[in-house]
Phi, psi and omega in degrees: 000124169293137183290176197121304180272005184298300194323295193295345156306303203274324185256358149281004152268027180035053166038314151332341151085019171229137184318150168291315176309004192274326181318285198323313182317312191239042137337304195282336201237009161211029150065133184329326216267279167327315171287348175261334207250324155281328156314292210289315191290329175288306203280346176242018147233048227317050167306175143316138153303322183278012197268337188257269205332285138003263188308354174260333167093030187270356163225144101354122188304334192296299199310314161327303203292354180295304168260014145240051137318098135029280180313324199273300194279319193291309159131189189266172176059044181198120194303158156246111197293000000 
């Protein structure tokens, strides 16, 4: 990491300390659109992406907490380390 770079490190991990990339998992069930405008909102103020998902009400916590299950997002046939 260059110096310089801690900030944009700590907010591409959507302050929540989960990949920013857990958006794309839920493209199918709250749409692109939505999932890019969350993307964009974790990284310059920096919630969790499920926290801004949540607080919009665009998903139910259960449902949510279903598809970014480790097992849910890697996808079937793909280890998990």
């Amino acid at each position: 990491m260059r110096r310089g770079d801690h900030g944009r490190h700590r907010d591409a991990a959507g302050g929540g300390g989960e990949p920013i990339g857990l958006v794309t998992a839920l493209n199918p069930s709250i749409g692109y659109e939505a999932a890019t405008t969350i993307a964009k909102e974790a990284l310059a103020t920096g919630p969790a992406v499920a926290e801004l998902v949540l607080d919009k009400d665009l998903l139910p916590a259960g449902t949510l907490g279903e598809l970014l299950r480790p097992e849910v997002v890697a996808g079937p046939g793909q280890a998990l380390a």
